[in-house]
N, CA, C and O atoms as CSV, one atom per row, in Angstrom:
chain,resi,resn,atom,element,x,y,z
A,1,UNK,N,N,-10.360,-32.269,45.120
A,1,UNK,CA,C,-8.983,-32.606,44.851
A,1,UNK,C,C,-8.807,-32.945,43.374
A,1,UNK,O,O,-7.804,-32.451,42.859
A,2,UNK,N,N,-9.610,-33.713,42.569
A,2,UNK,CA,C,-10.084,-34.270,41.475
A,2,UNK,C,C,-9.618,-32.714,40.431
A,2,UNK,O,O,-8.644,-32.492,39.711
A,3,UNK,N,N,-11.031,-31.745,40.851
A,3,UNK,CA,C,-10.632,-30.444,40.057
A,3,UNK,C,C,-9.734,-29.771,40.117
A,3,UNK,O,O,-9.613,-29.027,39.143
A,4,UNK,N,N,-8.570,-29.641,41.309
A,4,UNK,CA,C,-7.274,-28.939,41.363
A,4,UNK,C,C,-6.828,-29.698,40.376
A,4,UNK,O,O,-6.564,-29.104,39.331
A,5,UNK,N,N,-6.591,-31.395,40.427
A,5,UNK,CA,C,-5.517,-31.959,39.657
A,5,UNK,C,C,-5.286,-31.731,38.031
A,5,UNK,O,O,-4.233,-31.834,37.402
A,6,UNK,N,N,-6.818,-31.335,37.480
A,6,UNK,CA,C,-7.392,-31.136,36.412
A,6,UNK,C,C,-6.747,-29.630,35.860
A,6,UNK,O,O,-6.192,-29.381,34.790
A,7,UNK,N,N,-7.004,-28.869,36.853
A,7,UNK,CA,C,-7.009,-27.508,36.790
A,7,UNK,C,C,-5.206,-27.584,36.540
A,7,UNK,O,O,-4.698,-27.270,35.464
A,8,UNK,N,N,-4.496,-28.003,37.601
A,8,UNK,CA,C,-3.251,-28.185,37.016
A,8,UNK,C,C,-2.549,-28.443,35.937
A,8,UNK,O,O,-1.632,-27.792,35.437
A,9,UNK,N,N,-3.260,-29.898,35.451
A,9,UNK,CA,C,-2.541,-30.361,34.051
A,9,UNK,C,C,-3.288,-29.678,32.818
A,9,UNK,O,O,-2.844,-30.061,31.735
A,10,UNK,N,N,-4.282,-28.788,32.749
A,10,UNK,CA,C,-4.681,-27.697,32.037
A,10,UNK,C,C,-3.463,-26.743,31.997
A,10,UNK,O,O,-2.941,-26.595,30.892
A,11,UNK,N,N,-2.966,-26.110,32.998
A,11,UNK,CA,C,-2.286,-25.237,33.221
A,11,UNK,C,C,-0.988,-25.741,32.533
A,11,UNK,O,O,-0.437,-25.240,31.553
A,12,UNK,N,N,-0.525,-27.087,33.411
A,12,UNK,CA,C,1.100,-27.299,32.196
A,12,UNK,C,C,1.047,-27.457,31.021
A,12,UNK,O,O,2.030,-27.233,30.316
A,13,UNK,N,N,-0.268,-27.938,30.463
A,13,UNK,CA,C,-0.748,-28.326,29.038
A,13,UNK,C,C,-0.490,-26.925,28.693
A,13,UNK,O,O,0.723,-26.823,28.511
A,14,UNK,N,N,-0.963,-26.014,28.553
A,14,UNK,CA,C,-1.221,-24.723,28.247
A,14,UNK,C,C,0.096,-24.287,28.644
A,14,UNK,O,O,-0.333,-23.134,28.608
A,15,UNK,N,N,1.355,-24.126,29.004
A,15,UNK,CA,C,2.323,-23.437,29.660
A,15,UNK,C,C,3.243,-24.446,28.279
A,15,UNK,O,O,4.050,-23.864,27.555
A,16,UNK,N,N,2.953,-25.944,28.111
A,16,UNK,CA,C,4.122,-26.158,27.228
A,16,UNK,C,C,4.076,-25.698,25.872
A,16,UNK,O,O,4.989,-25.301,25.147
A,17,UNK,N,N,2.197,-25.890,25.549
A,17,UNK,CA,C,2.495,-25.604,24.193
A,17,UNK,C,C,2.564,-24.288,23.884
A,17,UNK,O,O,2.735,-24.322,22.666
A,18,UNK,N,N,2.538,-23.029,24.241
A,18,UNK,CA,C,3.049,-21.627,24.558
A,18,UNK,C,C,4.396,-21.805,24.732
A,18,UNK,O,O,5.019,-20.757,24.560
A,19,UNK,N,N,5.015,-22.679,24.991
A,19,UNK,CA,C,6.903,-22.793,24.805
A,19,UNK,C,C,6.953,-23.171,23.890
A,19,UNK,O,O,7.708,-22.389,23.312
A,20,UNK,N,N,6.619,-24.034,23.092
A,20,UNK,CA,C,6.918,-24.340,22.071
A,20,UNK,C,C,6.564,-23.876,20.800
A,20,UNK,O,O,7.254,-24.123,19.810
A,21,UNK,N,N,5.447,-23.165,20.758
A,21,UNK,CA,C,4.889,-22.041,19.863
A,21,UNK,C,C,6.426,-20.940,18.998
A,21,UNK,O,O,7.314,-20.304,19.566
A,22,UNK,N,N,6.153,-21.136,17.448
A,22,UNK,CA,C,7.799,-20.236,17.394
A,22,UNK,C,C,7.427,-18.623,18.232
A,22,UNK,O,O,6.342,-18.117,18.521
A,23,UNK,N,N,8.451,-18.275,18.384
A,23,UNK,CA,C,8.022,-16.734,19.300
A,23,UNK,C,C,7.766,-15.623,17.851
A,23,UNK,O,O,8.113,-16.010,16.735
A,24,UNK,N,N,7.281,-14.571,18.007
A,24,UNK,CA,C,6.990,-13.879,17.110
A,24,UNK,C,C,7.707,-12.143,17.388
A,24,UNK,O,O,7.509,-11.229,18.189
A,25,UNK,N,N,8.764,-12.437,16.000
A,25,UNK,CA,C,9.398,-10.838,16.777
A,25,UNK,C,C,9.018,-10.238,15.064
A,25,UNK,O,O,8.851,-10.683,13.929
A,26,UNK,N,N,9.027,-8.979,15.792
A,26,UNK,CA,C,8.624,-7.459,14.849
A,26,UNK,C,C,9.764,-7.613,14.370
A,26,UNK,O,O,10.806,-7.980,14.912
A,27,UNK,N,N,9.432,-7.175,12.805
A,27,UNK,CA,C,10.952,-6.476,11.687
A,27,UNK,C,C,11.668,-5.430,12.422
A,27,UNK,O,O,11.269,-4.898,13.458
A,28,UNK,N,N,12.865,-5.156,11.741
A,28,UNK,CA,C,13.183,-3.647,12.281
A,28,UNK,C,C,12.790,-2.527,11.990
A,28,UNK,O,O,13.584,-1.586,12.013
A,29,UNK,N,N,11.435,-2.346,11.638
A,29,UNK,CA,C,10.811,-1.336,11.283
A,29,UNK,C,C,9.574,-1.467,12.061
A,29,UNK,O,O,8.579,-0.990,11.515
A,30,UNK,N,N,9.377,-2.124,13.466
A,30,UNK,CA,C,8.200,-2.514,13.716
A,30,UNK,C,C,8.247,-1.060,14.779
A,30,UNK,O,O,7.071,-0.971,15.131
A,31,UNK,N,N,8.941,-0.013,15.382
A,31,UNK,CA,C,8.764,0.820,15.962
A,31,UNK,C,C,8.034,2.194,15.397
A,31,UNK,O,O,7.844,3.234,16.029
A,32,UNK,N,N,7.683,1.906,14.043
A,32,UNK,CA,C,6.826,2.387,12.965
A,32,UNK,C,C,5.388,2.208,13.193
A,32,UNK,O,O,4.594,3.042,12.758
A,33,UNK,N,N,4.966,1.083,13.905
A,33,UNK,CA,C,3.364,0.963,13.796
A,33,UNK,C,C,2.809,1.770,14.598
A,33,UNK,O,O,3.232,2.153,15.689
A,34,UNK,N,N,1.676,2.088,13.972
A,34,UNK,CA,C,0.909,3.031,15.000
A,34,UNK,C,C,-0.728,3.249,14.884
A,34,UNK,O,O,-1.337,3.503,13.845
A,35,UNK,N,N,-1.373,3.063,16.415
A,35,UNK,CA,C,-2.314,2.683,16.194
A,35,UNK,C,C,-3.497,4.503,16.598
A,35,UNK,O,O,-2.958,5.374,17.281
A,36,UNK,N,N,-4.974,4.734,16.062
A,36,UNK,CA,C,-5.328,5.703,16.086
A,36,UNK,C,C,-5.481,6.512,14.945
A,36,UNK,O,O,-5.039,6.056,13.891
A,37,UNK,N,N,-6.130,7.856,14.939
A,37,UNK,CA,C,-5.666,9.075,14.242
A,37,UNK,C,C,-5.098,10.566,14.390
A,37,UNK,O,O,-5.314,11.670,13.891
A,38,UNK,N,N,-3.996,9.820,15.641
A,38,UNK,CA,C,-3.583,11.467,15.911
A,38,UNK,C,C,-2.592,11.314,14.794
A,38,UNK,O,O,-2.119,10.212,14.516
A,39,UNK,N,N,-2.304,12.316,14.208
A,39,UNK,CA,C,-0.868,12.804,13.159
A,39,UNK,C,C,0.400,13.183,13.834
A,39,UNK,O,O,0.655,14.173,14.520
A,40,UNK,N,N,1.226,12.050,13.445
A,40,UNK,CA,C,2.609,12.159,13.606
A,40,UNK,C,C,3.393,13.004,13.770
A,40,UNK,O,O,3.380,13.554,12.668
A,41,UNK,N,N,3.931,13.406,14.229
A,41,UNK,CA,C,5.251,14.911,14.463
A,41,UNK,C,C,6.102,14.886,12.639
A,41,UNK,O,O,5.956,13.849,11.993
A,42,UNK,N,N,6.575,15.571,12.267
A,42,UNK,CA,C,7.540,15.416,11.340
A,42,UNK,C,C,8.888,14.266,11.406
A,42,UNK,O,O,9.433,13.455,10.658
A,43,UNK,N,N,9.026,14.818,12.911
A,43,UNK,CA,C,10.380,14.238,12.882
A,43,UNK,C,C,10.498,12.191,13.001
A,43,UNK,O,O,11.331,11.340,12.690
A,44,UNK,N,N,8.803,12.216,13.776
A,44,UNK,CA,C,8.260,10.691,13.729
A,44,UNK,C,C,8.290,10.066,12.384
A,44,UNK,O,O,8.577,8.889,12.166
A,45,UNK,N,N,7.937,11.050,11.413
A,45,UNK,CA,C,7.284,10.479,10.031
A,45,UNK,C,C,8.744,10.013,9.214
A,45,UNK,O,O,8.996,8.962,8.625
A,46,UNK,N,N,9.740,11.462,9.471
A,46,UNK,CA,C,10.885,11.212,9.112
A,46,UNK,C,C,12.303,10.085,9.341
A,46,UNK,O,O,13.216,9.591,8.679
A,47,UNK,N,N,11.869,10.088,10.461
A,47,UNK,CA,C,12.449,8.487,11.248
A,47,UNK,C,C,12.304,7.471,10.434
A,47,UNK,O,O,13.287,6.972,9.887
A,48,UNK,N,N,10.415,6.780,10.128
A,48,UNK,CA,C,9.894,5.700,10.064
A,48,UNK,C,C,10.136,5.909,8.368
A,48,UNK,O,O,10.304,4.802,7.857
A,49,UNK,N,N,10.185,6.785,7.575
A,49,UNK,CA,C,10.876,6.885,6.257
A,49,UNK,C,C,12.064,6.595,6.250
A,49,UNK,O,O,12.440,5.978,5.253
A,50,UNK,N,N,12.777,6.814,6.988
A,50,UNK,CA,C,14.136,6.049,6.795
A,50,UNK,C,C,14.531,4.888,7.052
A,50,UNK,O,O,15.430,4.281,6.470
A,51,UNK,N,N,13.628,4.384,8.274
A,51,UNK,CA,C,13.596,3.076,8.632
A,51,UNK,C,C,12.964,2.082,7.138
A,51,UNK,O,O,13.290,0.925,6.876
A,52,UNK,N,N,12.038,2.933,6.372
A,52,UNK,CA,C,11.732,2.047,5.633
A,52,UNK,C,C,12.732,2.061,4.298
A,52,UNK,O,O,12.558,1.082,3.573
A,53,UNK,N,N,13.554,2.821,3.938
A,53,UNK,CA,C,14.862,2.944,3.047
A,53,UNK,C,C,15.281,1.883,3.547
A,53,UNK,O,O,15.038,0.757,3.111
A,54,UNK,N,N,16.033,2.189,4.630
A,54,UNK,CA,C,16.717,0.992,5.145
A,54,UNK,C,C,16.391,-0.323,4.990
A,54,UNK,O,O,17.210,-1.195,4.699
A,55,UNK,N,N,15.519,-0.456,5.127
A,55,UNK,CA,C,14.941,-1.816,5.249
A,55,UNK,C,C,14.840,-2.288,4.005
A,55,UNK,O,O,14.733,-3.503,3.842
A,56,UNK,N,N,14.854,-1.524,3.057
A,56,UNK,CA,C,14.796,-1.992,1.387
A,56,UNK,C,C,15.807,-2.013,0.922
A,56,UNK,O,O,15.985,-2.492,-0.198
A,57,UNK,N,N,16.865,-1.445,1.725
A,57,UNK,CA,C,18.325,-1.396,1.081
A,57,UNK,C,C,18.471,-2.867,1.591
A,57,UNK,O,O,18.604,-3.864,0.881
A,58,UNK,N,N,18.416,-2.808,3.102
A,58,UNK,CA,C,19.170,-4.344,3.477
A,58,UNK,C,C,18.106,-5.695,2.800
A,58,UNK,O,O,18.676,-6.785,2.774
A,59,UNK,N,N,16.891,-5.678,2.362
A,59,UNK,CA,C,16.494,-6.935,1.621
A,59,UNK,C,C,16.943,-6.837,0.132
A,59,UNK,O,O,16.458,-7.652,-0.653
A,60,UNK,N,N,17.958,-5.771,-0.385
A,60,UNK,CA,C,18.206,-6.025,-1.641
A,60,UNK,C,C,17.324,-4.869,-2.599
A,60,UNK,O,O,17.913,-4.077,-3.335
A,61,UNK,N,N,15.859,-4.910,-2.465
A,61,UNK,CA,C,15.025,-4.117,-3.540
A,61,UNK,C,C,15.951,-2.595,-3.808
A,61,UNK,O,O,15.991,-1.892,-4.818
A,62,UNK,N,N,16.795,-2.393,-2.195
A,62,UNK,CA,C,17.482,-0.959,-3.027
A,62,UNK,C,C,18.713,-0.864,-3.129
A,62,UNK,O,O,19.230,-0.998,-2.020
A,63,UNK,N,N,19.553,-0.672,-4.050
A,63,UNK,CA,C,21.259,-0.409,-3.928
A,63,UNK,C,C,21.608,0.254,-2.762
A,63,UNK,O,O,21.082,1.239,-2.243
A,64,UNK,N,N,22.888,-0.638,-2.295
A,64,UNK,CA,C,23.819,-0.190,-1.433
A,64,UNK,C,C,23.559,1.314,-1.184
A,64,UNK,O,O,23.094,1.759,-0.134
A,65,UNK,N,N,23.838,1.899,-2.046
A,65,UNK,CA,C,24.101,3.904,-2.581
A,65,UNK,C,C,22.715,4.241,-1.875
A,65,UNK,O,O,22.571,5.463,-1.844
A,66,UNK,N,N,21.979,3.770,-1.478
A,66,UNK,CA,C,21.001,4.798,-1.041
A,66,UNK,C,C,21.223,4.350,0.636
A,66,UNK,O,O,20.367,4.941,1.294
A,67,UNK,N,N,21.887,3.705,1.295
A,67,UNK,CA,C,22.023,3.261,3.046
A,67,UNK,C,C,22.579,5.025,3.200
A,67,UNK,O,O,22.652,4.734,4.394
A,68,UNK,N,N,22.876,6.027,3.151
A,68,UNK,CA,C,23.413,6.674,3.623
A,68,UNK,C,C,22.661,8.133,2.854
A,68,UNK,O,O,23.096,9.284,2.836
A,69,UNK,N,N,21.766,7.740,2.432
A,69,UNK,CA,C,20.988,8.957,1.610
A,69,UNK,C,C,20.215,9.575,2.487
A,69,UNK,O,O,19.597,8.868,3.283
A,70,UNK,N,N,20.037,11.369,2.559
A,70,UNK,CA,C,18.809,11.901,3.572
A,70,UNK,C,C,18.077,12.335,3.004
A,70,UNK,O,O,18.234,12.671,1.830
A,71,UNK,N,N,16.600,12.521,3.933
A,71,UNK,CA,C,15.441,12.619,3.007
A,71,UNK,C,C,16.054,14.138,2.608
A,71,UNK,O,O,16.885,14.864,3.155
A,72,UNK,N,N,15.215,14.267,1.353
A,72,UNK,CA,C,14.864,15.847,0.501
A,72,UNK,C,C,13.920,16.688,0.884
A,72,UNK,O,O,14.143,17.876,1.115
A,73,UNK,N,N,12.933,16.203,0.968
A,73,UNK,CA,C,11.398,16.788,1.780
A,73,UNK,C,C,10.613,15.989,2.034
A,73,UNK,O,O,10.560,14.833,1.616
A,74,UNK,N,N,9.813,16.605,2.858
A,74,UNK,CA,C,8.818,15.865,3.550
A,74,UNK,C,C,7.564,17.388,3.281
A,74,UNK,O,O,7.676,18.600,3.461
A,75,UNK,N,N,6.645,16.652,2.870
A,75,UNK,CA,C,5.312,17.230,2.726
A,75,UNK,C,C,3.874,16.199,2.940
A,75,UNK,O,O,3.891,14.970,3.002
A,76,UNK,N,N,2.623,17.126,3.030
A,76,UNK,CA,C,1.388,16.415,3.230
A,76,UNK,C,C,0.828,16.366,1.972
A,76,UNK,O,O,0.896,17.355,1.242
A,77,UNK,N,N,0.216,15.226,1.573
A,77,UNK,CA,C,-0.453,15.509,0.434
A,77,UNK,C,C,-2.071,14.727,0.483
A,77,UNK,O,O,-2.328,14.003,1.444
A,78,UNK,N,N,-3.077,14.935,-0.589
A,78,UNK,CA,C,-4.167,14.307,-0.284
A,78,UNK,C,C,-4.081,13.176,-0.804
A,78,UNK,O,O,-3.864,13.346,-2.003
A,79,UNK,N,N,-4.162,11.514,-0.421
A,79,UNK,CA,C,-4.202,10.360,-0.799
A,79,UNK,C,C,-5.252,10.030,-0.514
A,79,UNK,O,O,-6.037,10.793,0.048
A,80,UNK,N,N,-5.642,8.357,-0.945
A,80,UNK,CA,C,-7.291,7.713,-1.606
A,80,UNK,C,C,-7.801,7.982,-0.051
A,80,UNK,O,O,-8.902,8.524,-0.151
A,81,UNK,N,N,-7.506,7.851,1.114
A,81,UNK,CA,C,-8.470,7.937,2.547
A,81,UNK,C,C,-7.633,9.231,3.114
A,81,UNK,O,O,-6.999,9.050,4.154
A,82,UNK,N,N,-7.604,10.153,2.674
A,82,UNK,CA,C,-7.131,11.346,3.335
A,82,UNK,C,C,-6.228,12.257,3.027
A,82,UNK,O,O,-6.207,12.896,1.975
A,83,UNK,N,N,-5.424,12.350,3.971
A,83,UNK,CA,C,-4.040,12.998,4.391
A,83,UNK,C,C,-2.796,12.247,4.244
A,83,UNK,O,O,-2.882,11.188,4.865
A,84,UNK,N,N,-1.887,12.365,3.771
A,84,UNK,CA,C,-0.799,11.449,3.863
A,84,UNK,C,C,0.318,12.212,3.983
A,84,UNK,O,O,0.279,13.435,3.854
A,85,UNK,N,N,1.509,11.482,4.266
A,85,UNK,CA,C,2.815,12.254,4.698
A,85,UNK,C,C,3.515,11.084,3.022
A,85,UNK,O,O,3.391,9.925,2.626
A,86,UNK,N,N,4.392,12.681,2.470
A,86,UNK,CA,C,5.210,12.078,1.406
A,86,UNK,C,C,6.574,12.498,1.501
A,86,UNK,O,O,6.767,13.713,1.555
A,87,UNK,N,N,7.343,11.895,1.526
A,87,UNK,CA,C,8.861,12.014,2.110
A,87,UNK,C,C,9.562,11.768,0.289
A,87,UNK,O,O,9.073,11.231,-0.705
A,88,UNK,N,N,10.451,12.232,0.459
A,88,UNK,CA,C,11.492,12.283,-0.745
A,88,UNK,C,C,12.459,11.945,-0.410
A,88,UNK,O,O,12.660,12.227,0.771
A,89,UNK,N,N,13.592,11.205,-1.101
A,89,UNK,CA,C,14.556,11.036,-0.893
A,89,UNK,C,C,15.166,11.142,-2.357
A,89,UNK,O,O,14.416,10.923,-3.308
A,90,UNK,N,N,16.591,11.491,-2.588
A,90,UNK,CA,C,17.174,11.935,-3.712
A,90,UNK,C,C,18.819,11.316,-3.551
A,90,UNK,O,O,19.604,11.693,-2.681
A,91,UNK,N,N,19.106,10.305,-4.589
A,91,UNK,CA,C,20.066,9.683,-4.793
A,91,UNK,C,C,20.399,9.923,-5.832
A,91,UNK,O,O,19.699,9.413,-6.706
A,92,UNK,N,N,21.507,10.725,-6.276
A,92,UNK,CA,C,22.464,11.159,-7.691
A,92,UNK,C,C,23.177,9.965,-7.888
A,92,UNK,O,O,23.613,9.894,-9.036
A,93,UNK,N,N,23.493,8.854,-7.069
A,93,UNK,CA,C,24.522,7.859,-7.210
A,93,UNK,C,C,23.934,6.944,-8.115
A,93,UNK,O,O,24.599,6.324,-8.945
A,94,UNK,N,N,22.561,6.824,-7.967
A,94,UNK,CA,C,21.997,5.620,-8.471
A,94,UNK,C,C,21.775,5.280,-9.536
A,94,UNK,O,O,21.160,6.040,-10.284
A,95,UNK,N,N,22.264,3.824,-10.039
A,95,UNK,CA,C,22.562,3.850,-11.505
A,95,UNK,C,C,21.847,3.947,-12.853
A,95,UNK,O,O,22.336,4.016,-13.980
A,96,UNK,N,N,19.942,3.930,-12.269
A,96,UNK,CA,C,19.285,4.016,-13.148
A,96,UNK,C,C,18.865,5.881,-12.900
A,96,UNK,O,O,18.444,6.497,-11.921
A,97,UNK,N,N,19.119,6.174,-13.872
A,97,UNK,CA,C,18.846,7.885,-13.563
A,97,UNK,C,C,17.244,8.641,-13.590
A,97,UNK,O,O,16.952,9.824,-13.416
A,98,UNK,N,N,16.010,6.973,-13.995
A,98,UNK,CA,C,14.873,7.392,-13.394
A,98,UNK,C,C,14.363,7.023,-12.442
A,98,UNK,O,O,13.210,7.291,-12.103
A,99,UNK,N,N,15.467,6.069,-11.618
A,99,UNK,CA,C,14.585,6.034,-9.981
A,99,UNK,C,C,15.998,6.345,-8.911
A,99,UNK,O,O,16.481,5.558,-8.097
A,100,UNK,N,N,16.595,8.217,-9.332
A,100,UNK,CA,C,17.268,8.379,-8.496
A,100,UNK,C,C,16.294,9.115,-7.456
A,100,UNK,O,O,16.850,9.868,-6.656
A,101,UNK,N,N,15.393,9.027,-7.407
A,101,UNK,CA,C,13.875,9.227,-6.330
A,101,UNK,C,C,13.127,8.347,-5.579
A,101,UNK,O,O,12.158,7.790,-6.095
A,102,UNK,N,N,13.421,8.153,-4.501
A,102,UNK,CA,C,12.692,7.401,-3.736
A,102,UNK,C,C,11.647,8.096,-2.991
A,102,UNK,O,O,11.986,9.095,-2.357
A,103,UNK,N,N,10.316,7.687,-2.971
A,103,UNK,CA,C,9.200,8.409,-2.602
A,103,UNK,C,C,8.325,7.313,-1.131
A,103,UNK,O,O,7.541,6.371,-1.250
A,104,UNK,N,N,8.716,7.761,-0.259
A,104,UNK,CA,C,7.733,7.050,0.962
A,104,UNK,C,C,6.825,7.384,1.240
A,104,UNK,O,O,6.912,8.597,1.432
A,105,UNK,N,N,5.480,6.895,1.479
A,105,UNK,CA,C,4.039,7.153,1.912
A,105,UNK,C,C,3.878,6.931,3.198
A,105,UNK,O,O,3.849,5.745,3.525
A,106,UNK,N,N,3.747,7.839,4.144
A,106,UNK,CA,C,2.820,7.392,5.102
A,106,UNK,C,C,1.668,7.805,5.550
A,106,UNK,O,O,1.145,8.837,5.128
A,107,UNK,N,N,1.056,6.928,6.597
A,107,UNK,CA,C,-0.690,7.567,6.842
A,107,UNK,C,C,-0.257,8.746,7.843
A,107,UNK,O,O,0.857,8.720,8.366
A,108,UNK,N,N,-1.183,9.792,8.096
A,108,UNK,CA,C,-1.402,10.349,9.000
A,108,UNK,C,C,-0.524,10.366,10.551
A,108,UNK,O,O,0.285,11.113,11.102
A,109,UNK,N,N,-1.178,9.147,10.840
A,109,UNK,CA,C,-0.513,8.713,11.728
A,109,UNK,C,C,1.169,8.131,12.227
A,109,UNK,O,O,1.718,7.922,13.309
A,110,UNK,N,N,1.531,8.034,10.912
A,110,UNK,CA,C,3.339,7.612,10.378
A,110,UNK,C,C,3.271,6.200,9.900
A,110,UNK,O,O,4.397,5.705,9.847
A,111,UNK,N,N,1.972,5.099,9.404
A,111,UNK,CA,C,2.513,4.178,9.451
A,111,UNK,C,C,2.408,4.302,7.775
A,111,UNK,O,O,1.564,4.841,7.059
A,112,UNK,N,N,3.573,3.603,7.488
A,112,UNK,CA,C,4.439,3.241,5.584
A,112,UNK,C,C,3.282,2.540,5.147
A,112,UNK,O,O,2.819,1.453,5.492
A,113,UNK,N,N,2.820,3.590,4.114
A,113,UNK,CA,C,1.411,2.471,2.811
A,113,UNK,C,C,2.592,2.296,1.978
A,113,UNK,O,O,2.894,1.103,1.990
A,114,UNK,N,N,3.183,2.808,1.444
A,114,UNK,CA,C,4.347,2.319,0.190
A,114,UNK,C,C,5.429,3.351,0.197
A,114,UNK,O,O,5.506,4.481,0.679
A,115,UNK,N,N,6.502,2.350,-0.719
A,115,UNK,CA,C,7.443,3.142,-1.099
A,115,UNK,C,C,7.832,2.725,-2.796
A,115,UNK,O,O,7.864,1.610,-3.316
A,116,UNK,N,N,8.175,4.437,-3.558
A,116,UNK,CA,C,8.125,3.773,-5.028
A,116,UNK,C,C,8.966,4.758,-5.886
A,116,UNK,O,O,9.371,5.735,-5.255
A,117,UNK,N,N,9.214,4.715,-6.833
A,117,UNK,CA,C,10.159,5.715,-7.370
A,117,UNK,C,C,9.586,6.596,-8.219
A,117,UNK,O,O,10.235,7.260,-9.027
A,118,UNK,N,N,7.922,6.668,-8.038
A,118,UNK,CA,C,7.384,6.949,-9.162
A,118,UNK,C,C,6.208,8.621,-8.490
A,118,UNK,O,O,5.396,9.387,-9.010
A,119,UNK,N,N,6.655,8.482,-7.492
A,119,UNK,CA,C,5.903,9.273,-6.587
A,119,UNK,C,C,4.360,9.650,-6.330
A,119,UNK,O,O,3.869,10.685,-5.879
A,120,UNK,N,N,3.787,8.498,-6.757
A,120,UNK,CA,C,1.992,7.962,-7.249
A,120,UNK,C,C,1.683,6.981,-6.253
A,120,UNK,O,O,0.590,6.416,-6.262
């Protein structure tokens, strides 16, 4: 009887502080991660490139003028561990006229190593 009672207040012990723990939610780009090395579809890679525009527009790093920009191309290229997917995006609006290029990296698999205007 001793060890049920034990076994119990283990259990609520463990049940409150798991409530009270802050909860942990994914960015809006968390439908991007991906685990493995199968290679992404195009249209996967192309998604999670825009998701990551987006996501730089709404923290500020990118002007307004690019929320509504579509990619330019998408190609494979060889990066430091492989294969990589390089997405383009092309903004005429944008006010500095050497980063009307936005360049997204991803692995193989679709997940974002960087994004930069410099296409390196």
């Amino acid at each position: 009887m001793k060890s049920i009672a034990i076994a119990i207040a283990i259990a609520i012990a463990s049940a409150s502080a798991l409530s009270l723990a802050a909860p942990a939610f994914a960015d809006k780009g968390s439908s991007c991660h991906f685990h493995g090395s199968t290679p992404a579809k195009e249209e996967t890679v192309l998604g999670c490139a825009a998701q990551r525009k987006d996501a730089l527009v709404a923290s500020g790093k990118l002007d307004a003028s690019w929320k509504g920009v579509k990619h330019e191309k998408i190609e494979q290229v060889d990066g430091k561990k492989g294969k990589e997917w390089k997405v383009t995006f092309k903004n005429p609006a944008a006010a500095d006229k050497e980063k009307q290029s936005l360049y997204v990296f991803l692995s193989a698999p679709g997940n974002v190593l960087a994004a930069n205007h410099s296409g390196k």
